[in-house]
N, C-alpha and C positions, 0 to 999 in steps of 0.2 A: 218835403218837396221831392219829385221823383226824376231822379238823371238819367237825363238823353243820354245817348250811349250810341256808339258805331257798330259796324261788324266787328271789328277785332275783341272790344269790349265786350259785346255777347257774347261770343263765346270763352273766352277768358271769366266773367263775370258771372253767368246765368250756365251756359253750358259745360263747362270744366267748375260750376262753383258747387259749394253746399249748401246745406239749407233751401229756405221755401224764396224763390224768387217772381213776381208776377210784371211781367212787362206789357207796354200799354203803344202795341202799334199802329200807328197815327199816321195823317199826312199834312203838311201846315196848310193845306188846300180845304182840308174836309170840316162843314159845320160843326154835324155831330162832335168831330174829334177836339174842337173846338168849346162846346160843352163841357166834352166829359175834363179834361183836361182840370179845372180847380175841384170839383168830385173826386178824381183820382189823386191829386196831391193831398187832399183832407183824408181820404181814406188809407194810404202810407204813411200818414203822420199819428192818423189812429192806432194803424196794426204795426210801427215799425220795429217790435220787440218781436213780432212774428212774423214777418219778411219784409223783403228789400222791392224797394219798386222803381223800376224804369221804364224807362219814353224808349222808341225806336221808332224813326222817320222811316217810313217804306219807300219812298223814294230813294232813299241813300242808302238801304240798307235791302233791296230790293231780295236777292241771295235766300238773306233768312225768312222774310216775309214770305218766300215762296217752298223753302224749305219746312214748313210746319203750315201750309194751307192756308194761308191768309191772303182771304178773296175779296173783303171788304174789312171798312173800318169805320169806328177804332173797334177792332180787336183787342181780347185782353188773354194772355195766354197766361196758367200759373204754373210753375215749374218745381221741382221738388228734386234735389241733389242732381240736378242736370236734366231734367227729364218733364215733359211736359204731362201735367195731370189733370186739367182742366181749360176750356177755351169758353171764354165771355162775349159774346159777338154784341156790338151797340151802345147806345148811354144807358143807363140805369141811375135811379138815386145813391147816393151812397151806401145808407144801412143794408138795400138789396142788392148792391157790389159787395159791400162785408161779408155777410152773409155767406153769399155765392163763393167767393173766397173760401174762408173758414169751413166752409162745405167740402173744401178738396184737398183741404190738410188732412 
């Protein structure tokens, strides 16, 4: 399952962290985001030998959402030792979120 996380957590976590991080910014208001949401947790349970995966509410976390250009959602931005190396805009099935994923390792 993949943890909601604040601003201070982001950057502590995903932007001062290591490794491959992929965060999945949401709104508790948005369908889609509401879809992807069990997609997303089955798919960090699949890959979590090869990154860590977090939720970030853009309404709470507004800052970072606008810091890295997230203009709709759910967004999924993937991060690699602090640093953003790929962005997922939408729902998607899982195998083609993996995929996509493992594409930007």
């Amino acid at each position: 399952m993949a943890k909601v996380i604040n601003t201070a957590e982001f950057r502590d976590k995903v932007e001062n962290g290591s490794g491959v991080a992929v965060v999945d910014f949401f709104a508790t208001w948005c369908g889609p985001c509401k879809m992807l949401a069990p997609v997303f947790a089955e798919a960090g349970e699949d890959m979590k030998e090869e990154a860590t995966f977090y939720k970030l509410d853009i309404d709470e976390s507004l800052e970072i959402a606008q810091q890295f250009g997230v203009s709709s959602v759910p967004t999924m931005i993937v991060f690699k030792d602090g640093k953003p190396v790929d962005q997922i805009v939408g729902f998607m099935p899982k195998d083609r979120l993996i995929s996509k994923i493992k594409a930007s390792l």
